[in-house]
Steps between C-alpha positions, in 0.01 A plus 500: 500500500933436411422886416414585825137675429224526744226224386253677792415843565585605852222475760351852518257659755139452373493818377772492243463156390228636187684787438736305298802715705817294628651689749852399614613740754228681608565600827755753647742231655486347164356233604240316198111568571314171577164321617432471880449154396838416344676686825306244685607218318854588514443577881415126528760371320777742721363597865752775471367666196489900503181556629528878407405355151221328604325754686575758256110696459606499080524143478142430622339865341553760338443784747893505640354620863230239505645338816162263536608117408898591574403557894240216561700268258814615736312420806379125404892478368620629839240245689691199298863643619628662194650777703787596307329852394727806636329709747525774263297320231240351792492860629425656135224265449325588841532840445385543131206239561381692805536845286288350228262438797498823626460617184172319472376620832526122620775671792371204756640271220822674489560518843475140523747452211729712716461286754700243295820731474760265632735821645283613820676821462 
């Protein structure tokens, strides 16, 4: 609009799009809260979008250590060379999906997510 108002509401995870919420800088880095599925889109659109966004657990659920999708979604990204993800972030997903593996007494499961851990040492 020549006013410059938002005509859309912004794409929110699943779980906030009912709750009639619009959350504009959610997260820490100040960086707006969206849908796995918008990051996606934009990821096609750029290659070199910030995949931090996209595999961030809150944009998929609402459990903030639910590291579930973000590390097999990661994986199939990885296996179609999107590879811009700093070792730090690839290493924080490893290690907080194979904790919530461990946690569930599934530690074979872990241990193969560890496996993935791109720094050997």
């Amino acid at each position: 609009t020549p006013e410059s108002e938002k005509y859309a509401c912004c794409p929110l995870p699943p779980y906030l799009e009912d709750s009639g919420c619009v959350v504009e800088e959610d997260d820490n880095a100040g960086r707006p809260l969206r849908d796995v599925c918008f990051h996606l889109l934009k990821l096609y659109s750029d290659r070199h979008y910030d995949l931090d966004q996209l595999l961030d657990p809150r944009s998929i659920t609402s459990d903030p250590v639910d590291y579930r999708l973000s590390w097999h979604l990661w994986e199939v990204l990885r296996a179609l060379n999107y590879t811009h993800l700093f070792k730090q972030g690839q290493g924080v997903l490893n290690a907080s999906y194979a904790a919530q593996l461990e946690s569930e007494g599934l530690w074979e499961w872990a241990v193969f997510v560890l496996l993935h851990e791109p720094d050997t040492q």
